[in-house]
MDAnalysis code that builds the backbone (N, CA, C; Angstrom):
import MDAnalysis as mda
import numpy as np

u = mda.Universe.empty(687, n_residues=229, atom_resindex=np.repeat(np.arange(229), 3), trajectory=True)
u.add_TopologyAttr("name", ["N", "CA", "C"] * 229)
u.add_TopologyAttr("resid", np.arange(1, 230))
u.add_TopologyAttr("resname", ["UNK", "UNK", "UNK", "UNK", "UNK", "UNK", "UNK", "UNK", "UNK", "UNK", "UNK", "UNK", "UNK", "UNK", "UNK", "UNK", "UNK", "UNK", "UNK", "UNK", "UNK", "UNK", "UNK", "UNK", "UNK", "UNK", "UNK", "UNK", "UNK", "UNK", "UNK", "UNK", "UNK", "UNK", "UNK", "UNK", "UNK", "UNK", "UNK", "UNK", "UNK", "UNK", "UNK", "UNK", "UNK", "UNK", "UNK", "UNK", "UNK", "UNK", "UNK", "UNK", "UNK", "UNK", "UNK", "UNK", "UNK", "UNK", "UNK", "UNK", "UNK", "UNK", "UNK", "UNK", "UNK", "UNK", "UNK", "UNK", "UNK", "UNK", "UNK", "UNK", "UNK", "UNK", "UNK", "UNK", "UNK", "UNK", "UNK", "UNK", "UNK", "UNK", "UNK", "UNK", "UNK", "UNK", "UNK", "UNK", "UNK", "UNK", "UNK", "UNK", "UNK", "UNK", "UNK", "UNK", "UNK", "UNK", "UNK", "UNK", "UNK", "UNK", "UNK", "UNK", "UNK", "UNK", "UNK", "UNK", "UNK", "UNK", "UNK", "UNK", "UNK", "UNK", "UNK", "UNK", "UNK", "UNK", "UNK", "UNK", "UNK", "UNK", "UNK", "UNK", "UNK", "UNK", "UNK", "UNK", "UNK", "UNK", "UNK", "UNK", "UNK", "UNK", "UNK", "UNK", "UNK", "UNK", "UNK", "UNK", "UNK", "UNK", "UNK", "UNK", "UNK", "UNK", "UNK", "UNK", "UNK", "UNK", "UNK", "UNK", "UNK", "UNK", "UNK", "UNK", "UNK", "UNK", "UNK", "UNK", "UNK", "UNK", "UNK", "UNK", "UNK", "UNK", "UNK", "UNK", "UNK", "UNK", "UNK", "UNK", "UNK", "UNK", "UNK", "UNK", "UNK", "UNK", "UNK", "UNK", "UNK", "UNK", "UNK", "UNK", "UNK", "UNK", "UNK", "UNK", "UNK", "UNK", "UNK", "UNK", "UNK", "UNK", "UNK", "UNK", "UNK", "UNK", "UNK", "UNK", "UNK", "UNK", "UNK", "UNK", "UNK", "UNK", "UNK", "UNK", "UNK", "UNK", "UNK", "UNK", "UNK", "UNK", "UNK", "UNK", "UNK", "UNK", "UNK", "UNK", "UNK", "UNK", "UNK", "UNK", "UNK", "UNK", "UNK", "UNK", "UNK"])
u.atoms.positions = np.array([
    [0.845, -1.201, 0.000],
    [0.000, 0.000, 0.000],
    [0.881, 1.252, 0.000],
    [0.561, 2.395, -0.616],
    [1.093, 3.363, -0.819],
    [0.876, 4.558, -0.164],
    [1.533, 5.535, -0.285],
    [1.070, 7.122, 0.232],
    [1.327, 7.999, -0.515],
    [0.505, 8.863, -1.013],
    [0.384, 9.850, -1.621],
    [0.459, 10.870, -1.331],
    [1.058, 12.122, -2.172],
    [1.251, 13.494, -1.192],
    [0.676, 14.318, -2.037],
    [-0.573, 15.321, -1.703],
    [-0.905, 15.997, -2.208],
    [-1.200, 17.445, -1.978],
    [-0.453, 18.119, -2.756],
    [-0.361, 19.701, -2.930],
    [-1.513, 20.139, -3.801],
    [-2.653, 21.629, -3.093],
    [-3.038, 21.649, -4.126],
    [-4.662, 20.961, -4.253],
    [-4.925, 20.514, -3.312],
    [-6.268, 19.610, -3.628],
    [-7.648, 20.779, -3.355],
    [-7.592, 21.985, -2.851],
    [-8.866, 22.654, -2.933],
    [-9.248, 23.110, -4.132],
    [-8.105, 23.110, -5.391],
    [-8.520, 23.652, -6.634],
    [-9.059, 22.947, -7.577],
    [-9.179, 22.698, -8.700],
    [-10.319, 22.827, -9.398],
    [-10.137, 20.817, -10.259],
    [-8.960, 20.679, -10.661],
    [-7.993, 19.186, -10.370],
    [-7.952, 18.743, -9.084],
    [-7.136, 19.482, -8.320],
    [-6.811, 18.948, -6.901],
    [-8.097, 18.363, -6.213],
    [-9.011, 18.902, -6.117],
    [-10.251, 18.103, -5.942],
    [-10.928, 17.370, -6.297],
    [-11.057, 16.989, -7.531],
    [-11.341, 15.771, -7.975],
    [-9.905, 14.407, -7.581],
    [-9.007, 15.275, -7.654],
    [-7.883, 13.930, -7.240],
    [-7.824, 13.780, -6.308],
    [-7.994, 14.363, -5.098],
    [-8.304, 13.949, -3.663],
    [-9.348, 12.826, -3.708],
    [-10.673, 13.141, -4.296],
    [-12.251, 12.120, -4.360],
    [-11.108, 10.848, -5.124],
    [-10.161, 10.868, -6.539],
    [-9.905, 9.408, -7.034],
    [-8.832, 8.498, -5.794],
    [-8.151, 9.203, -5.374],
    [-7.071, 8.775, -4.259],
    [-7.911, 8.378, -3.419],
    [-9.122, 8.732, -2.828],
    [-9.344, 8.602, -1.298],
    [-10.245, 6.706, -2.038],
    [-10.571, 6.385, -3.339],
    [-11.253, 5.378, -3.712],
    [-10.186, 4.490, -4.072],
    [-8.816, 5.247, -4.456],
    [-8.022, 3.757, -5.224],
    [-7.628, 3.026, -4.009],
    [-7.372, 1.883, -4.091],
    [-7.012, 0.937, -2.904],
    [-5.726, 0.774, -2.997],
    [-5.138, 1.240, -3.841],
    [-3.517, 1.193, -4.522],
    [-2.646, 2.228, -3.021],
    [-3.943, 3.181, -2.230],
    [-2.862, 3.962, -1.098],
    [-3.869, 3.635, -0.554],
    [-3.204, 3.906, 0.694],
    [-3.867, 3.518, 2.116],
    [-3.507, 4.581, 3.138],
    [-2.767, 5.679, 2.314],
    [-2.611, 7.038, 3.301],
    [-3.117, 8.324, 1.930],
    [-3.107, 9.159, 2.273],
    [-3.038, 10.291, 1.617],
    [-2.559, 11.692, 2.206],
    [-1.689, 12.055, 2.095],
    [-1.078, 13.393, 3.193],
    [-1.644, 14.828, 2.379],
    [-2.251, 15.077, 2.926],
    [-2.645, 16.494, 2.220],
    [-1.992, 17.687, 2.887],
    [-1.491, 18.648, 1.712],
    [-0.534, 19.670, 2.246],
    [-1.439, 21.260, 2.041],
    [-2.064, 22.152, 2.828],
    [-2.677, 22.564, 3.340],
    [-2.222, 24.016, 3.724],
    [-2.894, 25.153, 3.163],
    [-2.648, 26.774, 4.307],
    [-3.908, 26.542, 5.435],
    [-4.991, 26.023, 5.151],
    [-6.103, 26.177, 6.071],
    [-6.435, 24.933, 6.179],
    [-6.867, 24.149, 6.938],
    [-7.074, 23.024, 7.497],
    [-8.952, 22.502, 7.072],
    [-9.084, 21.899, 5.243],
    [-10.374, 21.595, 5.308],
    [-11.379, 20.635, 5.678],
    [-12.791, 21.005, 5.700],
    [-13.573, 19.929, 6.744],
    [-13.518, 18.747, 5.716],
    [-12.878, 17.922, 5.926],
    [-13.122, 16.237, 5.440],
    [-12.387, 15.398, 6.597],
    [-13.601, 14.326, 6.481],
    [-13.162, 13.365, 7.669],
    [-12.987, 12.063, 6.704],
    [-11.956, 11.869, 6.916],
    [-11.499, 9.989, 6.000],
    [-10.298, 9.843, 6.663],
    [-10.340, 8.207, 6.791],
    [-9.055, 7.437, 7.492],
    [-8.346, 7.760, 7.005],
    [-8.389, 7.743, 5.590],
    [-6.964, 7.360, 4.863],
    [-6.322, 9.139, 4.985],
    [-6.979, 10.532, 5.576],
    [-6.436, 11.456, 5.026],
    [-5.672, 12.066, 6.258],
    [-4.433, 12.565, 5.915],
    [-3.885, 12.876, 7.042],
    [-3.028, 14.477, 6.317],
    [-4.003, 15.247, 6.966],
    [-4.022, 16.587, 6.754],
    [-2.922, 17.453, 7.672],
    [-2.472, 18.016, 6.749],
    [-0.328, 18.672, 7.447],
    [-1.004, 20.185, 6.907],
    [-0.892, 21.084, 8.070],
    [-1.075, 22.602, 7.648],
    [0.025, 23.158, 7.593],
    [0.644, 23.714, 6.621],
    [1.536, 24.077, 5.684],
    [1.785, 25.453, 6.164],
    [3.189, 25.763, 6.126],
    [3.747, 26.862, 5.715],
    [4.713, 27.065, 4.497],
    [4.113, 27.697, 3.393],
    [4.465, 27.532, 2.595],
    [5.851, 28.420, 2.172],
    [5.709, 29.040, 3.285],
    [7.340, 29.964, 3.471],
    [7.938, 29.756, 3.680],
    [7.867, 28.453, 4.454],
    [9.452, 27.861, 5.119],
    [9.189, 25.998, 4.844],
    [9.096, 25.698, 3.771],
    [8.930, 24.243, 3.292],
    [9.918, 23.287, 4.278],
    [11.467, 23.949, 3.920],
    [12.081, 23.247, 4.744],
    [11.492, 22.619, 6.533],
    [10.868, 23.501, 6.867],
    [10.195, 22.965, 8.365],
    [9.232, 21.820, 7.973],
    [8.769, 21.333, 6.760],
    [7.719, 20.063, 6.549],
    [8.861, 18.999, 5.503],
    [9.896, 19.234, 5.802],
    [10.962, 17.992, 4.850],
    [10.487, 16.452, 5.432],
    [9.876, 16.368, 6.894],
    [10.014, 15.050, 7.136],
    [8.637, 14.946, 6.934],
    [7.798, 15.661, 6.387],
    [6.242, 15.300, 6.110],
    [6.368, 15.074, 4.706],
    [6.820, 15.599, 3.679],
    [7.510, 14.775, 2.294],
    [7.746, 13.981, 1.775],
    [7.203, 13.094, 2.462],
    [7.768, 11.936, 2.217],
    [6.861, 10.866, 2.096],
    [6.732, 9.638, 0.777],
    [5.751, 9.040, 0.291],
    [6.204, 8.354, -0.949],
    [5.034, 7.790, -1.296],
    [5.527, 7.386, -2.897],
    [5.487, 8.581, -3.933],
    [4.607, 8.811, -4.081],
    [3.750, 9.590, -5.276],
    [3.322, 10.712, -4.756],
    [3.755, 12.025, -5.604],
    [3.881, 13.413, -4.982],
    [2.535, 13.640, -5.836],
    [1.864, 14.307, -5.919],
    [1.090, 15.579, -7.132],
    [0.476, 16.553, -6.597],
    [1.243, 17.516, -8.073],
    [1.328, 18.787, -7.312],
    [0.447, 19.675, -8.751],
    [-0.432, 20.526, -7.551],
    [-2.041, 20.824, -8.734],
    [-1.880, 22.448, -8.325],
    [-0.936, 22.905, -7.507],
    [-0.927, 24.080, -7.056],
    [-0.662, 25.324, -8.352],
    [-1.582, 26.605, -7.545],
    [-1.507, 27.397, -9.338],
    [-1.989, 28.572, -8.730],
    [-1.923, 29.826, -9.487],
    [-2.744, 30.791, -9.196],
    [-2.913, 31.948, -10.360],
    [-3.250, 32.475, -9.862],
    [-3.739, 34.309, -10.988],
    [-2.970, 35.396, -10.758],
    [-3.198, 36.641, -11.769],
    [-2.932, 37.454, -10.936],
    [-3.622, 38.114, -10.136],
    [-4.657, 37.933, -10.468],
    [-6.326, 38.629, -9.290],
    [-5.904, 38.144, -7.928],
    [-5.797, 36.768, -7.779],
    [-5.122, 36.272, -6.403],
    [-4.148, 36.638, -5.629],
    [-3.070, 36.946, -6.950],
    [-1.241, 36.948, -6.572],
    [-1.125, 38.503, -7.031],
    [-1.714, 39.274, -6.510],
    [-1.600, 41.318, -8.056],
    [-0.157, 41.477, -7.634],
    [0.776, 40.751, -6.248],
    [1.765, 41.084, -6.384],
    [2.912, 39.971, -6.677],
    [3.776, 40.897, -7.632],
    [4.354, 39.942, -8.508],
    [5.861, 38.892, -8.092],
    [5.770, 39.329, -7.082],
    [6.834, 38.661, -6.573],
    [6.225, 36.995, -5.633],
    [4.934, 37.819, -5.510],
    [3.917, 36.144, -4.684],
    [3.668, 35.456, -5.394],
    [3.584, 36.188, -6.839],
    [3.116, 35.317, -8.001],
    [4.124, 34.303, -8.596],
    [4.798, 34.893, -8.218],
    [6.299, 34.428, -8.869],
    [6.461, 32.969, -7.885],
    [6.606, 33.483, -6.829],
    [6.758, 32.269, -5.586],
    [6.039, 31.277, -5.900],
    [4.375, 31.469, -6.297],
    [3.735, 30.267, -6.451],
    [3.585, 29.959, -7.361],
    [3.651, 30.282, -8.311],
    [3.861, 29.318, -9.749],
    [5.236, 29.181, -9.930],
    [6.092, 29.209, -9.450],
    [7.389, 29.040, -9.780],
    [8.554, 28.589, -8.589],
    [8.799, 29.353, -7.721],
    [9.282, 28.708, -6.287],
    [8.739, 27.457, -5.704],
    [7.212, 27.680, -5.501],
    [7.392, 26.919, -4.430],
    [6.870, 25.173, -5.274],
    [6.863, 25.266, -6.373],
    [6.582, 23.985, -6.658],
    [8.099, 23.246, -7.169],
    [9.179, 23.584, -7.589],
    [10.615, 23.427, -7.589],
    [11.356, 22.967, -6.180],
    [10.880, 23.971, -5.471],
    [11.397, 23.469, -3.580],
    [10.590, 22.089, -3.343],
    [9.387, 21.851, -3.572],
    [8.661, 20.832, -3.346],
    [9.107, 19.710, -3.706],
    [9.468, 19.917, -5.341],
    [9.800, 18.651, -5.958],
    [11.615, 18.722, -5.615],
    [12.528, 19.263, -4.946],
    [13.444, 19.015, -4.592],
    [13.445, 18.497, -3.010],
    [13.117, 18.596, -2.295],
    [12.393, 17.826, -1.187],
    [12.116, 16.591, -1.282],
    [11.370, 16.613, -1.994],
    [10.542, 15.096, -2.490],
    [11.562, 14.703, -2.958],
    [12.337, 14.542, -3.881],
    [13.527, 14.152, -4.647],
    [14.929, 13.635, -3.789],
    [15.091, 14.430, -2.376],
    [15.827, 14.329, -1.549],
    [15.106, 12.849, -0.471],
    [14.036, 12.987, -0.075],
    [13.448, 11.483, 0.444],
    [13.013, 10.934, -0.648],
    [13.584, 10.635, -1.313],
    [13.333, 9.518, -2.290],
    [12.114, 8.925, -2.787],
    [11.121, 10.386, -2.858],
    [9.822, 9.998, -3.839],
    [9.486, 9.062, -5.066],
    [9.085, 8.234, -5.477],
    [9.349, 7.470, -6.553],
    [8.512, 8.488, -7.490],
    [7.425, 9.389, -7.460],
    [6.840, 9.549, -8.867],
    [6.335, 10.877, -8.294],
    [6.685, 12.136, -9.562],
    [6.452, 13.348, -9.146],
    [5.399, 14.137, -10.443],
    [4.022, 13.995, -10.333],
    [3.091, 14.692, -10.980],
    [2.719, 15.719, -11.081],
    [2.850, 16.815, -12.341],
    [2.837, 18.013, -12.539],
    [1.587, 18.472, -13.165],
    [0.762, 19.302, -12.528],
    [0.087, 20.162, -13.557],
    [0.583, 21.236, -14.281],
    [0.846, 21.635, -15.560],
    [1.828, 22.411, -15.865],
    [0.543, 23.317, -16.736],
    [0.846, 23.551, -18.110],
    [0.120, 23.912, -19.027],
    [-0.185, 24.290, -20.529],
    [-0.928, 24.270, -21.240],
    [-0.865, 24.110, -22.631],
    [0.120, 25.078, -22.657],
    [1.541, 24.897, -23.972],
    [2.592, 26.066, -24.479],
    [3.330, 26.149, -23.334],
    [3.710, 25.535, -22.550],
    [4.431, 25.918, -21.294],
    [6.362, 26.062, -22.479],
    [6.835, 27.094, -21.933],
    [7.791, 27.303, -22.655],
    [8.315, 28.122, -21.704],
    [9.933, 27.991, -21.189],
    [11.035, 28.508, -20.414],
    [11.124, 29.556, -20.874],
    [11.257, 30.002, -22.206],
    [11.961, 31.360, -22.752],
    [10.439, 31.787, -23.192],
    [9.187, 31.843, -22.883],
    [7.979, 32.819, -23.014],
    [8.014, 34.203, -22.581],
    [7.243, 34.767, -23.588],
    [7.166, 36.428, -22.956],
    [6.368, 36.298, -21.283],
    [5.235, 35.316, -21.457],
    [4.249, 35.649, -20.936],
    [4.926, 34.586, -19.702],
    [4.547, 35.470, -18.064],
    [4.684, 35.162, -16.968],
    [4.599, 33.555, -16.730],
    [2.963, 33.335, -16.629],
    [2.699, 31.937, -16.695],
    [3.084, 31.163, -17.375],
    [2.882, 31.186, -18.814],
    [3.418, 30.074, -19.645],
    [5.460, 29.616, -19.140],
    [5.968, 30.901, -19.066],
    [7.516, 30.960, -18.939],
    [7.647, 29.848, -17.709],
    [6.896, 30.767, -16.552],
    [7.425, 29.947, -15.026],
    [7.277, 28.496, -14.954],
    [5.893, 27.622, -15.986],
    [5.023, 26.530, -16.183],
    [6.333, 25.821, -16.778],
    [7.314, 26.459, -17.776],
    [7.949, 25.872, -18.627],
    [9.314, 25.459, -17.900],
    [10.064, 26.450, -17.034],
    [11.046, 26.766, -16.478],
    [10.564, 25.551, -14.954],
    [9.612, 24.980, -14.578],
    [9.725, 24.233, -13.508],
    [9.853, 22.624, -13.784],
    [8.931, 22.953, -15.423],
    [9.184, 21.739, -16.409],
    [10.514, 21.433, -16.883],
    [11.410, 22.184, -16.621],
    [12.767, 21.811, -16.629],
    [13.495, 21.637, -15.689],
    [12.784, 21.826, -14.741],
    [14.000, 21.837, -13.024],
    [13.480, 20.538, -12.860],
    [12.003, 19.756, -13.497],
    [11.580, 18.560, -12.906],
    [12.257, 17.360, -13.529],
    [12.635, 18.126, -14.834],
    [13.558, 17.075, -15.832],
    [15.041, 16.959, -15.155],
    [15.393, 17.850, -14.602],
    [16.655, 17.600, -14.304],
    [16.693, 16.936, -12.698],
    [15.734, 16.933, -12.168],
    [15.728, 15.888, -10.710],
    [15.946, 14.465, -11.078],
    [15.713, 13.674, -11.984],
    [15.482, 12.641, -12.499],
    [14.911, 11.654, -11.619],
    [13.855, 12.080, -11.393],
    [12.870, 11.168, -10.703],
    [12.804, 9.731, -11.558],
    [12.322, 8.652, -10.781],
    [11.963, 7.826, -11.423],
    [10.707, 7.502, -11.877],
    [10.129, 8.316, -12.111],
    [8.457, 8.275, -12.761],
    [8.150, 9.975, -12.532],
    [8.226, 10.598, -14.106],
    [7.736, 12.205, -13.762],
    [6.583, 12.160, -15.228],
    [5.676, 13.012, -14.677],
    [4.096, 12.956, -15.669],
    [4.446, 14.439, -15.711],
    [4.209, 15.011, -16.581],
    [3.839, 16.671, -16.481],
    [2.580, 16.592, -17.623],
    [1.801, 17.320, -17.030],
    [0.157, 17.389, -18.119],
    [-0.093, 18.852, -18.306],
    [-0.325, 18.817, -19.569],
    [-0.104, 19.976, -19.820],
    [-1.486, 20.473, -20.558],
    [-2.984, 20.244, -19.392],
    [-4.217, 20.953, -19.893],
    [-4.824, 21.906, -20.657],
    [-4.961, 21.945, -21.555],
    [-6.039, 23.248, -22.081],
    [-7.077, 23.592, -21.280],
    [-8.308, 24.524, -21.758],
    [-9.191, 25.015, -20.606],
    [-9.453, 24.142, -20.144],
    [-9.554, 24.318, -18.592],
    [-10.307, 23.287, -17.710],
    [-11.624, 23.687, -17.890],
    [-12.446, 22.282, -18.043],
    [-13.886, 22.634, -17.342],
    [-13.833, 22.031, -16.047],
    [-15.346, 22.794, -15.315],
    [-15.528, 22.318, -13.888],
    [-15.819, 23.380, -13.041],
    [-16.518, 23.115, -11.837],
    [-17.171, 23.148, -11.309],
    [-16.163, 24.629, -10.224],
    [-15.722, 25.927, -10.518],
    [-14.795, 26.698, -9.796],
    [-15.136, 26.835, -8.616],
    [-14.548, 27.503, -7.987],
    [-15.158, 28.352, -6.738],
    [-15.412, 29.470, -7.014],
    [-14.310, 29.985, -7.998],
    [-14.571, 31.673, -8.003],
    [-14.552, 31.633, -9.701],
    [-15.399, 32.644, -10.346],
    [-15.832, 32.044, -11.678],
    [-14.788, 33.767, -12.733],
    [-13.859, 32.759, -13.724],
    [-13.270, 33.936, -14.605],
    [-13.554, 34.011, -15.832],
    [-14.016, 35.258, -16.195],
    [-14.936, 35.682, -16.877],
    [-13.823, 35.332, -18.612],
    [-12.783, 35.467, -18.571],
    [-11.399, 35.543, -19.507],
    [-11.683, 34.001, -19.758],
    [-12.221, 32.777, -19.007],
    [-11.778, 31.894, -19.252],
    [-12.853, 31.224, -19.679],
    [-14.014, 31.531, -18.762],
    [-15.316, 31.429, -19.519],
    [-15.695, 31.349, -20.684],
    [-15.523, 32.590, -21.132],
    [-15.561, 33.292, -22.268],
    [-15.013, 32.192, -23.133],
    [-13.592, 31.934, -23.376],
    [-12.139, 30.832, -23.710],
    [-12.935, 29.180, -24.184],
    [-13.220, 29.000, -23.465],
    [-13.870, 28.048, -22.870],
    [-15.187, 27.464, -24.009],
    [-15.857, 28.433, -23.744],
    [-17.158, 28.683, -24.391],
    [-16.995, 28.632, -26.480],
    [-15.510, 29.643, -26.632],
    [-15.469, 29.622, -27.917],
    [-14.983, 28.576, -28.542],
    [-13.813, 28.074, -27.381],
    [-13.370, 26.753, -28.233],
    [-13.989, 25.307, -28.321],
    [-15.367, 25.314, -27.461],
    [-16.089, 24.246, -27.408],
    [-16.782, 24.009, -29.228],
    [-17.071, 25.825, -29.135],
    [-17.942, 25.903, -30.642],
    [-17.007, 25.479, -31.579],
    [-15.119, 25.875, -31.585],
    [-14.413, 25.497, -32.275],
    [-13.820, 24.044, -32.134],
    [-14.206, 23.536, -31.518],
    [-13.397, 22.013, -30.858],
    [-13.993, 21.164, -32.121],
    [-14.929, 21.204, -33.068],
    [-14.992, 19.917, -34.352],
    [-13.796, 20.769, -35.430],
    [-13.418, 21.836, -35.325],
    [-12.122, 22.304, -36.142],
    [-11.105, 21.954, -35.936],
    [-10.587, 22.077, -34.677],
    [-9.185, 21.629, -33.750],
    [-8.917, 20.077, -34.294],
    [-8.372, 20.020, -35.209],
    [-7.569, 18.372, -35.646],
    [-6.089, 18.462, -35.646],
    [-5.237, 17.623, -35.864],
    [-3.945, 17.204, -35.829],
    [-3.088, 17.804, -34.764],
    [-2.647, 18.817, -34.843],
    [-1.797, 19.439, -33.499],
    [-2.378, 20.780, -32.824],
    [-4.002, 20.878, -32.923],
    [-4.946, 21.808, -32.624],
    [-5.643, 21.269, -31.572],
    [-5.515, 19.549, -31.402],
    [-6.415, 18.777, -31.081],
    [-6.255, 19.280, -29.267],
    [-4.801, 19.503, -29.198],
    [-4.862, 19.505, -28.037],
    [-4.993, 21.012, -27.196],
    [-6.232, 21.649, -27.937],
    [-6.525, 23.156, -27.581],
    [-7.846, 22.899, -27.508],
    [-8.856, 21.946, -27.562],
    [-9.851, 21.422, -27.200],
    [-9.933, 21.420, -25.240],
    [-11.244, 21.934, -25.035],
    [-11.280, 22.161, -23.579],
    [-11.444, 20.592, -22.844],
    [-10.433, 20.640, -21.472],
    [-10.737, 18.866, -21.361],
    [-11.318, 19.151, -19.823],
    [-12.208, 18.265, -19.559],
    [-12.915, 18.243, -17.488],
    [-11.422, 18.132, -16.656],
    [-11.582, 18.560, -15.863],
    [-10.760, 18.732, -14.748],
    [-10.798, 17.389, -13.620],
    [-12.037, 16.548, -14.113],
    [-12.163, 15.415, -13.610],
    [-11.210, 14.484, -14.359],
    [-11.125, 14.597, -15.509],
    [-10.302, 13.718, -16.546],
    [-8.699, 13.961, -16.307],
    [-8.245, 15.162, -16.246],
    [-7.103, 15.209, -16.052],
    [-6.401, 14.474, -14.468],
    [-7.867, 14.906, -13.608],
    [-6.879, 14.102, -12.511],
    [-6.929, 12.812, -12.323],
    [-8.153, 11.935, -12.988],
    [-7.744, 10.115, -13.638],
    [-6.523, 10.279, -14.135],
    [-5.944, 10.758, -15.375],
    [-4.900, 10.342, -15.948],
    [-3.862, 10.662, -15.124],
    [-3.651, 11.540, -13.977],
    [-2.364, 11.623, -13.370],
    [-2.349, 10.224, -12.710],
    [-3.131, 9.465, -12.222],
    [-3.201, 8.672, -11.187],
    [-2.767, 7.436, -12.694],
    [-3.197, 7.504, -13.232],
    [-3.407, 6.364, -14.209],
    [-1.568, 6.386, -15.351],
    [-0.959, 7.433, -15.067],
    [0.395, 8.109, -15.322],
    [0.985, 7.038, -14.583],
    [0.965, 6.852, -13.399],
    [1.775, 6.253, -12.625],
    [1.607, 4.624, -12.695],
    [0.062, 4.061, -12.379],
    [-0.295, 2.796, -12.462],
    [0.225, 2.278, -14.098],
    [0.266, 2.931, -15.316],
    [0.637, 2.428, -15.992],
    [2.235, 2.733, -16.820],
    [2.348, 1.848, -17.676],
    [4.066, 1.820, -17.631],
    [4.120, 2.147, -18.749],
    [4.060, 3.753, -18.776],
    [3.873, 4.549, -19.825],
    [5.430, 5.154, -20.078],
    [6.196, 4.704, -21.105],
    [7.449, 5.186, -21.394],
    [7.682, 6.758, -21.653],
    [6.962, 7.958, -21.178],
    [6.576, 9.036, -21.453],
    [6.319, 10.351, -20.205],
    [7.018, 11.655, -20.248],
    [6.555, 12.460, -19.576],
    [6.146, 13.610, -19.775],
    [5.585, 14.338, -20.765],
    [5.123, 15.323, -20.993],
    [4.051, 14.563, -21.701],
    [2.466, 15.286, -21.176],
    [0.864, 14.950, -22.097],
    [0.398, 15.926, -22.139],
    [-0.030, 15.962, -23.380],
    [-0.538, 17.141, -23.806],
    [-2.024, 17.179, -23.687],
    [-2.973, 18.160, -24.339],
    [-4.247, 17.828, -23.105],
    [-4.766, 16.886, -24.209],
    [-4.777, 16.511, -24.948],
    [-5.406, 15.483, -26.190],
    [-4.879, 14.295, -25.613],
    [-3.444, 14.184, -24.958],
    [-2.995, 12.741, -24.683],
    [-3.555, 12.203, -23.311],
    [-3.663, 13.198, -22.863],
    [-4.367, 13.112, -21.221],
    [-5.868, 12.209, -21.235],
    [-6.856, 12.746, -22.552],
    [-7.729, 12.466, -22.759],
    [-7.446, 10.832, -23.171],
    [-6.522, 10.899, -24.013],
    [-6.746, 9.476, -24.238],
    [-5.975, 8.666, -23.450],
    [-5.192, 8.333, -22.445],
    [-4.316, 7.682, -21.392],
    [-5.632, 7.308, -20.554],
    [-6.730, 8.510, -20.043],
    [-7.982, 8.034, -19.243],
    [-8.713, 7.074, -19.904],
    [-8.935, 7.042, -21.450],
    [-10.048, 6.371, -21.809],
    [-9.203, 4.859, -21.849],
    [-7.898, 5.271, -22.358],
    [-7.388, 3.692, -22.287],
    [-7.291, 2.919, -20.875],
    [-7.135, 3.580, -19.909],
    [-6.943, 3.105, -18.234],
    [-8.370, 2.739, -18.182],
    [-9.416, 3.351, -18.336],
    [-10.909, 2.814, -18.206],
    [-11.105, 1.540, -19.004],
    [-10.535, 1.289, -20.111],
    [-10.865, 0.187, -21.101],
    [-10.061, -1.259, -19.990],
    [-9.078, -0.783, -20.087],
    [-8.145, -2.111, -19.283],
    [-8.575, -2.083, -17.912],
    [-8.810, -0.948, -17.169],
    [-9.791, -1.616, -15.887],
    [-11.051, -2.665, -15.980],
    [-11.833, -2.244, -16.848],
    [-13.032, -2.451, -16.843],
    [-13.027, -4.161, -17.229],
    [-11.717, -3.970, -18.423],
    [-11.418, -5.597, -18.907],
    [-10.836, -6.345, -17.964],
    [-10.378, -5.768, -17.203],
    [-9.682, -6.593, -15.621],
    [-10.518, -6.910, -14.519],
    [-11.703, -6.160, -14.099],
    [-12.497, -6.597, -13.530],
    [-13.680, -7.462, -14.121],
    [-13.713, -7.744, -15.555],
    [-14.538, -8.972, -15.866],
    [-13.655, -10.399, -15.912],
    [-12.590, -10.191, -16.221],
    [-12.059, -11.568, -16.250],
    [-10.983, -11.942, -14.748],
])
């Protein structure tokens, strides 16, 4: 039985992957890493309230099989740019060097469509630039998924993405060959395939959001064929 460490689970992925973890029987712990301490009661969850300023003080809570890390923000959230910076970019690098130091076997990234190191643009750059600090840890099992719009269910609703969202659904029978993966995918789907990243012995670490889609439907086909025979 395993333990899982999860960064990241009140958002919009992170919550649906908390609900698939707390059902797979594959862990039998789940450590959730936490600024505010939320109401869920389950055996398997063992909730660590975080300071995310001083990581080093949670090095011996780090420790597990399987890291994933769903953590993200805006600038509406972050207007200052140096916090912004920290959390899309600091503090998920410190994390996965931590983890890397107790000997995590498998480190799962939400990253994002175009993630590119040398980008003009803030997000895409920092998304790209952590996608390379994760390549160079050399974990022994690293997933980075790299979503188009999420759908799902927000807390706080953006009007930029909405909007996004909405047009490329109308455009999604256009989107073919290397467009495919600018098609909007559920936020439920992406966090099956992280889990399903690891269970299967996928020679591969970067998915794009088209591959994400299909890694879930194939993990559903071979479950489903495993529990009839």
């Amino acid at each position: 039985m395993k333990t899982a460490l999860l960064f990241g689970s009140s958002g919009l992925v992170g919550g649906h992957l908390l609900n698939q973890l707390i059902k797979d029987t594959n862990y039998s712990k789940i450590k959730l890493f936490v600024r505010s301490v939320p109401e869920i009661s389950d055996p398997k969850v063992e909730i660590i309230k975080t300071n995310f300023n001083n990581l080093e003080n949670h090095k011996e809570d780090i420790k597990g099989d399987d890291c994933f890390f769903c953590i993200g923000t805006t600038k509406k959230n972050s207007p200052v740019k140096d916090e912004y910076r920290r959390v899309e970019l600091d503090i998920p690098r410190e994390i996965a060097k931590i983890a890397k130091s107790n000997l995590v076997n498998s480190f799962i990234f939400v990253s994002a469509l175009y993630a590119n190191p040398k980008s003009s643009g803030e997000y895409i750059r920092f998304k790209g630039q952590v996608e390379e600090e994760l390549k160079e840890l050399n974990f022994p099992k690293l997933g980075i998924m790299r979503p188009s719009f999420l759908i799902g269910n927000r807390k706080e609703k953006r009007a930029s993405e909405t909007i996004g969202i909405f047009v490329f659904k109308l455009l999604s029978p256009l989107l073919l060959g290397p467009l495919k993966k600018m098609k909007p995918i559920h936020s439920e789907t992406v966090a099956k395939a992280m889990i399903a990243v690891i269970q299967k012995d996928i020679q591969q670490t970067i998915f794009e959001s088209n591959e994400i889609v299909e890694i879930n439907k194939s993990h559903i086909v071979k479950k489903n064929l495993a529990e009839l025979f």
